[in-house]
Every structure is written in C-alpha cells, then in structure tokens.
N, CA, C and O atoms as a printed pandas DataFrame, in Angstrom:
     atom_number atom_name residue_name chain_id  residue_number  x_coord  y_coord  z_coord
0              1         N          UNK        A               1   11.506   -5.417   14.977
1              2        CA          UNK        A               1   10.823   -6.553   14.363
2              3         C          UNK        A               1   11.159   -6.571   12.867
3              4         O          UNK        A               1   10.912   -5.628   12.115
4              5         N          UNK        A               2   11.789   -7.808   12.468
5              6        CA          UNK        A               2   11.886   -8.095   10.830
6              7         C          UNK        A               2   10.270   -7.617   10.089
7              8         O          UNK        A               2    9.109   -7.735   10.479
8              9         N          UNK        A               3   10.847   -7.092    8.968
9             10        CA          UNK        A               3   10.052   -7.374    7.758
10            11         C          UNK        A               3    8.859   -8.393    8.250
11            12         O          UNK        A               3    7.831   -8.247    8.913
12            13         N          UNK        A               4    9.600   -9.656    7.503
13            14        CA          UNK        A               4    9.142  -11.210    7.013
14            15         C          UNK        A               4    7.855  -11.178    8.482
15            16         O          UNK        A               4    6.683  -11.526    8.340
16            17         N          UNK        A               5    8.438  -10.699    9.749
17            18        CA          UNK        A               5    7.069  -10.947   10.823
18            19         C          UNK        A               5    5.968  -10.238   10.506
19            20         O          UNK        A               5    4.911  -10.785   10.819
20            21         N          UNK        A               6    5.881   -8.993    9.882
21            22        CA          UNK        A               6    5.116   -8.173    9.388
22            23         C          UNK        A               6    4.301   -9.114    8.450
23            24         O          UNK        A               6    3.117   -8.781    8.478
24            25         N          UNK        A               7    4.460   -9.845    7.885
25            26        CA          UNK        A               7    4.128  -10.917    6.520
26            27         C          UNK        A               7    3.074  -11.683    6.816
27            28         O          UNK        A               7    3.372  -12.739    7.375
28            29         N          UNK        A               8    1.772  -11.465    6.593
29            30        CA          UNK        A               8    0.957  -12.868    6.900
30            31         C          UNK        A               8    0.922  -13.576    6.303
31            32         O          UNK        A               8    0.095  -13.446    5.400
32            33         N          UNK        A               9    1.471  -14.414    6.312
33            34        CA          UNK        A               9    1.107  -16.051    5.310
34            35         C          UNK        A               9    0.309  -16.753    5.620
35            36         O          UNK        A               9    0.012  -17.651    4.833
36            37         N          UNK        A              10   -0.403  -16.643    6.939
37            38        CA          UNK        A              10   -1.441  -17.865    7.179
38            39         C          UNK        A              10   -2.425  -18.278    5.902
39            40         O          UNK        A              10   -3.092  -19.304    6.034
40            41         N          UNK        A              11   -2.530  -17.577    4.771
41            42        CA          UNK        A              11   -3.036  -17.735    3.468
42            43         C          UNK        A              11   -2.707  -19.263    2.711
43            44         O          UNK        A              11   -3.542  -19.845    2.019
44            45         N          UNK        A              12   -1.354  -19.771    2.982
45            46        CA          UNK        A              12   -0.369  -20.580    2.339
46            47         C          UNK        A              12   -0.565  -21.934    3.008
47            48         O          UNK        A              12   -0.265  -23.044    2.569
48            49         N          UNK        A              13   -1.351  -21.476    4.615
49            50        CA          UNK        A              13   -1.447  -23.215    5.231
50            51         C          UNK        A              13   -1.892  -24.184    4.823
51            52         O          UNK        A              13   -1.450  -25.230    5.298
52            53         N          UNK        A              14   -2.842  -24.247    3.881
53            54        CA          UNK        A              14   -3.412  -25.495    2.842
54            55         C          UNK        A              14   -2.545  -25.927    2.130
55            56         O          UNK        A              14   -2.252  -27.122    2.087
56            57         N          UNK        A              15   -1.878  -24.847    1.317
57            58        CA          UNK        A              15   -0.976  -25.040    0.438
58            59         C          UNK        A              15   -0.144  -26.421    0.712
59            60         O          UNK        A              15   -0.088  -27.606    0.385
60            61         N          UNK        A              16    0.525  -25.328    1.631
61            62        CA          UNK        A              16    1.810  -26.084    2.641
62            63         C          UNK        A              16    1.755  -27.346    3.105
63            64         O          UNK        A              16    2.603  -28.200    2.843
64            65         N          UNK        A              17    0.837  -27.507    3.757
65            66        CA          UNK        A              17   -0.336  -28.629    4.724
66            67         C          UNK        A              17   -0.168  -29.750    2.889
67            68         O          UNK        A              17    0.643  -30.675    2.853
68            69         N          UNK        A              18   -0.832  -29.493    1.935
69            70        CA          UNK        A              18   -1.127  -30.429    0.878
70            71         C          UNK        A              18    0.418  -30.468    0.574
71            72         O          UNK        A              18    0.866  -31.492    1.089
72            73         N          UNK        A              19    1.270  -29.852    0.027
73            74        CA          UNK        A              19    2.588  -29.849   -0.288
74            75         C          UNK        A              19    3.528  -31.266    0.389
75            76         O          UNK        A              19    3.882  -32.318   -0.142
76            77         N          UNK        A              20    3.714  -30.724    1.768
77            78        CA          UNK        A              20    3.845  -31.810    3.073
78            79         C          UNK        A              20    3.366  -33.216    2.783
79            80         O          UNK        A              20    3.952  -34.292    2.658
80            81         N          UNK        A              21    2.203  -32.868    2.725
81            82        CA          UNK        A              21    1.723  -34.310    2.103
82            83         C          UNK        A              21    1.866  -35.016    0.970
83            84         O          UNK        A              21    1.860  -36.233    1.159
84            85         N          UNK        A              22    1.997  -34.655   -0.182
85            86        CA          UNK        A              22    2.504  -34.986   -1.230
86            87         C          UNK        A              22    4.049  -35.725   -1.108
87            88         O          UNK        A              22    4.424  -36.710   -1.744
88            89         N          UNK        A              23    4.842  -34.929   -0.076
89            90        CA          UNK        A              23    5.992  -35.917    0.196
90            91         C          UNK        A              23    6.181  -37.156    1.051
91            92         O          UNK        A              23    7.134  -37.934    1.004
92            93         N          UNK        A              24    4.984  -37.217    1.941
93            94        CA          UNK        A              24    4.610  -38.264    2.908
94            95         C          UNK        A              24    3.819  -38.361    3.858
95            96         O          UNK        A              24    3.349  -37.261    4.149
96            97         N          UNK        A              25    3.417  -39.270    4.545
97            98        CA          UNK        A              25    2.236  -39.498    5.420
98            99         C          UNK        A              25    2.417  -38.835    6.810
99           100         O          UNK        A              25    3.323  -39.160    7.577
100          101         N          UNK        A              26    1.489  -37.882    7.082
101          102        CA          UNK        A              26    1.771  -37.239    8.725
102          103         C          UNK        A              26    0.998  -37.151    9.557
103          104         O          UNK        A              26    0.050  -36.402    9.320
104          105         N          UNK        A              27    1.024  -37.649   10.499
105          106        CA          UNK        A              27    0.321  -37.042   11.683
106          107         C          UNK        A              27    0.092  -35.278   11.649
107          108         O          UNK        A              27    0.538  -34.244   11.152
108          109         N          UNK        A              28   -0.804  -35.742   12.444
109          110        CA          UNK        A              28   -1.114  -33.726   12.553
110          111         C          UNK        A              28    0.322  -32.955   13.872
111          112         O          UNK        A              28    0.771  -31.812   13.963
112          113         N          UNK        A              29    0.598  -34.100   14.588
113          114        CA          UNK        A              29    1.599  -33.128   15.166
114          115         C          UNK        A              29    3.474  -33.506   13.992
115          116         O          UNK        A              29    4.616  -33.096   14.200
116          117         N          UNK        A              30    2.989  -34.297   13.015
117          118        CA          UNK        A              30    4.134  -34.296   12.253
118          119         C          UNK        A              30    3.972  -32.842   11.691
119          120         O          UNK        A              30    4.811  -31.944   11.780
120          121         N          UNK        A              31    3.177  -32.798   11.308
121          122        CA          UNK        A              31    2.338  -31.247   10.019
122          123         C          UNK        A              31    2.793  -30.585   10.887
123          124         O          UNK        A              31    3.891  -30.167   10.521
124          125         N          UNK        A              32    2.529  -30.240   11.904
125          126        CA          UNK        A              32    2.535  -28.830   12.798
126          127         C          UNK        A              32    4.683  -28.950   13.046
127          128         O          UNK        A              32    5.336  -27.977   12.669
128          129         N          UNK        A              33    5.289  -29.949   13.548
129          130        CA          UNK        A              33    6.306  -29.513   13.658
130          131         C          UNK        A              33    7.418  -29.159   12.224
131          132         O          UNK        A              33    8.420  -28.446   12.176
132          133         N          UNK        A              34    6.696  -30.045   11.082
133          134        CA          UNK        A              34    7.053  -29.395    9.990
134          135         C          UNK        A              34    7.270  -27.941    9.580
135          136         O          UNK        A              34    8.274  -27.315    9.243
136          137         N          UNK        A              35    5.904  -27.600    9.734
137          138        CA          UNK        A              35    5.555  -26.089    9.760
138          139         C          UNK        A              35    6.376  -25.298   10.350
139          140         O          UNK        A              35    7.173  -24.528    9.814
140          141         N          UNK        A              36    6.150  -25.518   11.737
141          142        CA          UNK        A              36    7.635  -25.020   12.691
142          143         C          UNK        A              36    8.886  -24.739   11.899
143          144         O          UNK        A              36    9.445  -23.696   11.559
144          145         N          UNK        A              37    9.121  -25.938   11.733
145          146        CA          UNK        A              37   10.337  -25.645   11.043
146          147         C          UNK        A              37   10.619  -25.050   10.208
147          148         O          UNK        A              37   11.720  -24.518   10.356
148          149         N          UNK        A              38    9.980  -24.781    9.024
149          150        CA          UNK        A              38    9.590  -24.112    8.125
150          151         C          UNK        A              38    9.429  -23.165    8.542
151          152         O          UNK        A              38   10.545  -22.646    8.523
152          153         N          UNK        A              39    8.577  -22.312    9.063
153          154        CA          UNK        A              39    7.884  -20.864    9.414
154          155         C          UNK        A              39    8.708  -20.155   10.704
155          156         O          UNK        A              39    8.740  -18.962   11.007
156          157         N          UNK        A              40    9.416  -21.396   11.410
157          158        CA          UNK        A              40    9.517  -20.452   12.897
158          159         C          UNK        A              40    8.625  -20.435   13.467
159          160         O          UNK        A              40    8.786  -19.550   14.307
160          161         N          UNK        A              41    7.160  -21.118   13.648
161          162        CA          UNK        A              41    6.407  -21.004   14.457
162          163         C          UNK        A              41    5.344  -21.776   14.327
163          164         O          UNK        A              41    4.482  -21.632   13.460
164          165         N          UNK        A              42    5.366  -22.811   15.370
165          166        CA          UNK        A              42    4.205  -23.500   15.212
166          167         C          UNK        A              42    2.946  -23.559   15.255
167          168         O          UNK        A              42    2.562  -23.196   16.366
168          169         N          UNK        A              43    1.922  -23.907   14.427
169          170        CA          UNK        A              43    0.438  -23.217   14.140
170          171         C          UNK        A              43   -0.176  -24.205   15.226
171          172         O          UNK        A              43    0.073  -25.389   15.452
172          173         N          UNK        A              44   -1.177  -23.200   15.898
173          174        CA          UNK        A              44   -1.726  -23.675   17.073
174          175         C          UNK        A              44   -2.927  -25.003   16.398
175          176         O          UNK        A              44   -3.299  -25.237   15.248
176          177         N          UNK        A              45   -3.152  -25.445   17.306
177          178        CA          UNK        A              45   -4.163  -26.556   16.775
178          179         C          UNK        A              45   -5.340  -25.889   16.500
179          180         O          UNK        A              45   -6.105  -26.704   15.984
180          181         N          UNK        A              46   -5.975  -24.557   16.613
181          182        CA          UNK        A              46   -7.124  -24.006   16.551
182          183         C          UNK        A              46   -7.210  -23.280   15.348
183          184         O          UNK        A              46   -8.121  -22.476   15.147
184          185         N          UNK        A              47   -5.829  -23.641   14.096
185          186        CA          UNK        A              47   -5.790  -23.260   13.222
186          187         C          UNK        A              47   -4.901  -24.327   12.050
187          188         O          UNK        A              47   -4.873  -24.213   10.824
188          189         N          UNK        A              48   -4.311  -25.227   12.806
189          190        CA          UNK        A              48   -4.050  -26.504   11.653
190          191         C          UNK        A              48   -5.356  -27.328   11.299
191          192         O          UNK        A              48   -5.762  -27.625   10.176
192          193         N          UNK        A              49   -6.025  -27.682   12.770
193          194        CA          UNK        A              49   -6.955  -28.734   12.506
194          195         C          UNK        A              49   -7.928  -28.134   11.969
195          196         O          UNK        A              49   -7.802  -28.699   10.883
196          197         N          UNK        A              50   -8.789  -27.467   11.816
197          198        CA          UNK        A              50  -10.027  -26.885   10.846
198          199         C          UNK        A              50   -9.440  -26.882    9.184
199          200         O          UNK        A              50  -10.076  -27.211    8.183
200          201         N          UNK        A              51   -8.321  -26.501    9.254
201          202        CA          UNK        A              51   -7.083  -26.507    8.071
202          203         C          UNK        A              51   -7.248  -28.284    7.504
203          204         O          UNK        A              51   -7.776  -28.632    6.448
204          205         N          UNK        A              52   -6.774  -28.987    8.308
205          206        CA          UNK        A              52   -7.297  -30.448    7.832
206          207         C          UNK        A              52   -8.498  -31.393    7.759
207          208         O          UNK        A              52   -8.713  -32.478    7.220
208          209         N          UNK        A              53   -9.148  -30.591    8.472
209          210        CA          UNK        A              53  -10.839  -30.582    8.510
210          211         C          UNK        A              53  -11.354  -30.603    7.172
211          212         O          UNK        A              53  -11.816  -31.550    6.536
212          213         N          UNK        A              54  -11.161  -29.117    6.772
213          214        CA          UNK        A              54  -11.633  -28.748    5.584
214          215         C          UNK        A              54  -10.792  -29.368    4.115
215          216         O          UNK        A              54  -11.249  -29.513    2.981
216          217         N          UNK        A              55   -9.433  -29.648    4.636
217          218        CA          UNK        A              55   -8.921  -30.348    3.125
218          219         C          UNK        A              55   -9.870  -31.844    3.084
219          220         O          UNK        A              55  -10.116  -32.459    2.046
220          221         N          UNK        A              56  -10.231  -32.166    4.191
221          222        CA          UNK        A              56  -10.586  -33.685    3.735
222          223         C          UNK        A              56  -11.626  -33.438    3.749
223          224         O          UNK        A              56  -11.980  -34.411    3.083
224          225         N          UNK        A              57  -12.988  -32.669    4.050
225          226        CA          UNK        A              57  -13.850  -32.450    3.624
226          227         C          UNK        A              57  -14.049  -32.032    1.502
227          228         O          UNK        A              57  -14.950  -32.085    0.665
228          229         N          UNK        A              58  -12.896  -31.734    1.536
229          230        CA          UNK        A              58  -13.128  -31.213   -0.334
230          231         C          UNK        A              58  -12.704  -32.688   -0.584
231          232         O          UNK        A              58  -13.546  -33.179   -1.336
232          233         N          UNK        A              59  -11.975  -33.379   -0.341
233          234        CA          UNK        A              59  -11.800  -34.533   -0.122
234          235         C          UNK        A              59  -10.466  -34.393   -1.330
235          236         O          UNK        A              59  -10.281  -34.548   -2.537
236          237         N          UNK        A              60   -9.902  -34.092   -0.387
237          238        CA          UNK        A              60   -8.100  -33.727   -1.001
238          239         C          UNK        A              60   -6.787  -34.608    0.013
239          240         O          UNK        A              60   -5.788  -35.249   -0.314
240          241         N          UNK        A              61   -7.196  -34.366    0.902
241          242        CA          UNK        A              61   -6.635  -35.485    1.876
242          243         C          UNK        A              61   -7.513  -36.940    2.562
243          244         O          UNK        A              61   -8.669  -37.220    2.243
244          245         N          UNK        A              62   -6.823  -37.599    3.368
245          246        CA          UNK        A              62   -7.562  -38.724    3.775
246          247         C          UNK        A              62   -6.900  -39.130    5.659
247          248         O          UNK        A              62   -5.749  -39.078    6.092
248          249         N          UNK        A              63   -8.083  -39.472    6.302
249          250        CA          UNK        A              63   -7.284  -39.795    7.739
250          251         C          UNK        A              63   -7.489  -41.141    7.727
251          252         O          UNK        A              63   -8.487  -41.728    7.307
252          253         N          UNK        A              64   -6.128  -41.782    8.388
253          254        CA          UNK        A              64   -6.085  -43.446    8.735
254          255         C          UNK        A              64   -5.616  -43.113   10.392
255          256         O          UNK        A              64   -4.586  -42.579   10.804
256          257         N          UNK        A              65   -6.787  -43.646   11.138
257          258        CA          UNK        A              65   -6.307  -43.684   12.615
258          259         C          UNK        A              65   -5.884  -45.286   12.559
259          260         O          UNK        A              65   -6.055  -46.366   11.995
260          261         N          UNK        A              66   -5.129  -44.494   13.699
261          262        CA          UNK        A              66   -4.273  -45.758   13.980
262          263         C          UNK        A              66   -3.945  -45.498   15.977
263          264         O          UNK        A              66   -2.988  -44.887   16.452
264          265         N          UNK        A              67   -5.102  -46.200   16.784
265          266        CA          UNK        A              67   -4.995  -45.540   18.098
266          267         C          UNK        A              67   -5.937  -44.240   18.179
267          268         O          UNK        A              67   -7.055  -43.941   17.760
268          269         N          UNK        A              68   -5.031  -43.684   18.850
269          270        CA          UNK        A              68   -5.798  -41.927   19.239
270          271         C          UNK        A              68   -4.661  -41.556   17.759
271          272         O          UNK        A              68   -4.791  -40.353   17.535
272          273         N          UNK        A              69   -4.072  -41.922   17.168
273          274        CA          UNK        A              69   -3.399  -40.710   16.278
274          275         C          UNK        A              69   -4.056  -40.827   14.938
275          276         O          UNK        A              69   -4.676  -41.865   14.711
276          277         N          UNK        A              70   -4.000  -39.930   14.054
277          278        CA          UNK        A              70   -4.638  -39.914   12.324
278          279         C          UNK        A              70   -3.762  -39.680   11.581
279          280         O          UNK        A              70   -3.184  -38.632   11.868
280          281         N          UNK        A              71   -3.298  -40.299   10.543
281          282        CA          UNK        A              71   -2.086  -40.443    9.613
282          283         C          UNK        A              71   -3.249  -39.764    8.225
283          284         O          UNK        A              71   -4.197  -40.332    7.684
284          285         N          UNK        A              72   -2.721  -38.459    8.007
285          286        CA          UNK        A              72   -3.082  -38.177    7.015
286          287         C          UNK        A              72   -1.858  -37.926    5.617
287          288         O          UNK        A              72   -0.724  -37.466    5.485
288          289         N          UNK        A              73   -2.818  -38.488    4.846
289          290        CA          UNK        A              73   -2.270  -38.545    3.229
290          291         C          UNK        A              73   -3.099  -37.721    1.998
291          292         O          UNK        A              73   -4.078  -36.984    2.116
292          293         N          UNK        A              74   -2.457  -38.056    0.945
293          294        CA          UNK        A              74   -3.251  -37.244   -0.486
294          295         C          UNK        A              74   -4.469  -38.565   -0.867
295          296         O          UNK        A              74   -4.557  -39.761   -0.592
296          297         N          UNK        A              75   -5.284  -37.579   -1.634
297          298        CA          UNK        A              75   -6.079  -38.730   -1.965
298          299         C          UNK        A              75   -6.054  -38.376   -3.781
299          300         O          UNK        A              75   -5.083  -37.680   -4.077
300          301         N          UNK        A              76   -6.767  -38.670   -4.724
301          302        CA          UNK        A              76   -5.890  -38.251   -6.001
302          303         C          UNK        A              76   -6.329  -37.290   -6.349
303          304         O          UNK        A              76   -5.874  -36.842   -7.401
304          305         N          UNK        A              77   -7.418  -36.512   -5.640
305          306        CA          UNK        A              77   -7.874  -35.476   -6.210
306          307         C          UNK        A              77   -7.032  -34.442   -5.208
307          308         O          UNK        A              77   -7.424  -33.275   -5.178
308          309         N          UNK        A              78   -6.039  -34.774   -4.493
309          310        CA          UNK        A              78   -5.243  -33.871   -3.492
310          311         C          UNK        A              78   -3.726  -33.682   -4.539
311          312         O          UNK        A              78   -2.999  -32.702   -4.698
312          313         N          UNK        A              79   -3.655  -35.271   -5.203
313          314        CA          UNK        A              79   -2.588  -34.684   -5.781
314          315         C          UNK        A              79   -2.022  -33.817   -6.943
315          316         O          UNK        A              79   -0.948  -33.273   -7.202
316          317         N          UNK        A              80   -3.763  -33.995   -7.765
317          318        CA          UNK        A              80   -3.649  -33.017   -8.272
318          319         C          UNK        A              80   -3.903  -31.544   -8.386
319          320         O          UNK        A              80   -3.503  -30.770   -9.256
320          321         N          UNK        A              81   -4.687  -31.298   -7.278
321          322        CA          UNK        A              81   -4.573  -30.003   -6.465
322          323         C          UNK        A              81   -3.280  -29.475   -6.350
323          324         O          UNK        A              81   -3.075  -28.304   -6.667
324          325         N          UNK        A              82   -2.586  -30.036   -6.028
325          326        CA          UNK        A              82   -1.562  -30.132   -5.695
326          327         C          UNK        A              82   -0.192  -29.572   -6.699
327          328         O          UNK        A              82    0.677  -28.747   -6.417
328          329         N          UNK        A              83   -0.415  -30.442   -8.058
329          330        CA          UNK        A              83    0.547  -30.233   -8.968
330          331         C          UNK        A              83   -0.623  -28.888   -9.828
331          332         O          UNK        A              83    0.205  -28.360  -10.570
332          333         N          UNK        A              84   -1.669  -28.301  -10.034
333          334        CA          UNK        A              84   -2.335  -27.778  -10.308
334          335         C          UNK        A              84   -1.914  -26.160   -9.342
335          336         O          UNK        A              84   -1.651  -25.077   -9.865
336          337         N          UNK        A              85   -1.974  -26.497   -7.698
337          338        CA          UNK        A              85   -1.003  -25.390   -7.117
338          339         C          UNK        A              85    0.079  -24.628   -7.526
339          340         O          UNK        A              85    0.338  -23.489   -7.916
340          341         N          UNK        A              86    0.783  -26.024   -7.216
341          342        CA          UNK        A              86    2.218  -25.670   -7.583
342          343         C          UNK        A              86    2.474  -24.495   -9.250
343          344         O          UNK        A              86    3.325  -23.661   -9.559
344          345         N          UNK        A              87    1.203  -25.059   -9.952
345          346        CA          UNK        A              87    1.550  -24.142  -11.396
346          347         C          UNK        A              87    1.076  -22.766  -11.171
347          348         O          UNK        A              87    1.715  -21.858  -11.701
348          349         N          UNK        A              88    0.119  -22.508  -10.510
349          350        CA          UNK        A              88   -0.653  -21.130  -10.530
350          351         C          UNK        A              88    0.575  -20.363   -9.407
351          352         O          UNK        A              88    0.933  -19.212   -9.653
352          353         N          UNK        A              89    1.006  -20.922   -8.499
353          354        CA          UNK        A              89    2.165  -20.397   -7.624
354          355         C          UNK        A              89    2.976  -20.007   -8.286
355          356         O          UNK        A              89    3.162  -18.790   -8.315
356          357         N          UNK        A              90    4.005  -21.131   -9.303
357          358        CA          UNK        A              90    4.809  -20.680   -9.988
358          359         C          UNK        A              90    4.814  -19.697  -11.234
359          360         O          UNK        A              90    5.837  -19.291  -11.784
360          361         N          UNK        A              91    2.903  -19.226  -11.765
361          362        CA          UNK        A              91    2.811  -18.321  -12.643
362          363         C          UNK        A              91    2.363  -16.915  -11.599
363          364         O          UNK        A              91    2.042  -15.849  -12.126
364          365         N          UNK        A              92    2.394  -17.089  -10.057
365          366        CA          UNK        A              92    2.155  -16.074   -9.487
366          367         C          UNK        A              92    3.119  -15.297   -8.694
367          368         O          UNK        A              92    2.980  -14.167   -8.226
368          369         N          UNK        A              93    4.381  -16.306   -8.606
369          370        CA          UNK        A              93    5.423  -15.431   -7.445
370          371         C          UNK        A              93    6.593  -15.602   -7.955
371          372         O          UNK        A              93    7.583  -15.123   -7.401
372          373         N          UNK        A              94    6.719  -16.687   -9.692
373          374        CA          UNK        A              94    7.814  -17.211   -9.836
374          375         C          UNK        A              94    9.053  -16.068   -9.920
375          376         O          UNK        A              94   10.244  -16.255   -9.671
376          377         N          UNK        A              95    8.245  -14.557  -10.444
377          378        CA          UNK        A              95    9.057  -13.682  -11.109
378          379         C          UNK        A              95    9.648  -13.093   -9.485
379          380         O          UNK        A              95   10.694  -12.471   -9.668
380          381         N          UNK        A              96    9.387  -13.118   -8.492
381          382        CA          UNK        A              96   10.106  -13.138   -7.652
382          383         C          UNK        A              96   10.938  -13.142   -6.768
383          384         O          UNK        A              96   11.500  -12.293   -6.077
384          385         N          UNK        A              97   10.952  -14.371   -6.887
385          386        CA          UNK        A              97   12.276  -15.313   -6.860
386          387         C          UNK        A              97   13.290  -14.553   -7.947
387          388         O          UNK        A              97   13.916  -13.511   -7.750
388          389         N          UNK        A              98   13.274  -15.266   -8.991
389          390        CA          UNK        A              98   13.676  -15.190  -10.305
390          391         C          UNK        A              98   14.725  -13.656  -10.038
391          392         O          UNK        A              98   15.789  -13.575  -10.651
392          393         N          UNK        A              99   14.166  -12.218   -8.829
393          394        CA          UNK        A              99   14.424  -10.943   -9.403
394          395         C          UNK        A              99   16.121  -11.186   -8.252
395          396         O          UNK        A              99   17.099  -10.440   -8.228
396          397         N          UNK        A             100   15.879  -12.532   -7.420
397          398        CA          UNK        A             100   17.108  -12.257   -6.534
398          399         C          UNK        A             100   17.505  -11.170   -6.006
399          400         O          UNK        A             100   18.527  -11.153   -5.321
C-alpha cells in the first residue's frame, strides 16, 4: 500500500467541495465524480451530503432544484470563505510544495 493511502484527507472535503464550486455550478453527483477524479475515490453519499448540508447551513453554498436534482453554487459569503481558504492553505502547506 502507497504512502498517500495511509493519508487521511477527509479533513479537506469542505475545502474541496467550496473550491469546486467557486469554479462552477454542481450537482452533488457532479461534486462526488469530481472528487473521484481528483482523489481516486469517490466519497460515499453518507459523507458528501452532510458535507453540503452543513456548508449551506453556515450559508456558504446555495441549492437550486431543478426536478429531483440540486444545483449547488457559492453564495458570497462562500466566496469569500473561499479566497480567505485558499490564503491560510497557502500560509499552511505552501512551504511544501515549494521544498519539491
């Protein structure tokens, strides 16, 4: 078994989840195959959806149904969560990267 599987990131799914969104509008099975792609593994629904539960409860995201599906987006206090993330990330892992 790699390293990286050893690695829990489930810490990062908000992150990620708001990130995603910031680039465009998704369904929750858009989010989840994103993720996939990203991670190698897709997050079960018993751990995305409480995940989007709770962002739109702080009221950082927003759902537009449309049918049975929910198109979630940022709302402005998501986007700046968001660019507010992105800085504390980049003053927390930038050196990191950076060591190549």
């Amino acid at each position: 078994m790699a390293y990286v599987d050893k690695c829990d990131m489930r810490g990062f799914l908000s992150f990620q989840v708001l990130w995603l969104l910031s680039r465009r509008s998704m369904c929750g099975e858009d989010l989840a195959e994103e993720l996939m792609r990203r991670r190698g593994e897709k997050p079960k629904p018993g751990t995305l959806y409480p995940a989007l539960k709770d962002l739109r409860e702080r009221g950082l995201i927003r759902g537009k149904r449309s049918g049975n599906m929910i198109k979630y987006d940022l709302t402005d206090e998501g986007k700046e969560a968001v660019r507010r993330a992105k800085i504390y990330f980049v003053r927390c892992f930038g050196e990191i990267f950076a060591e190549g």
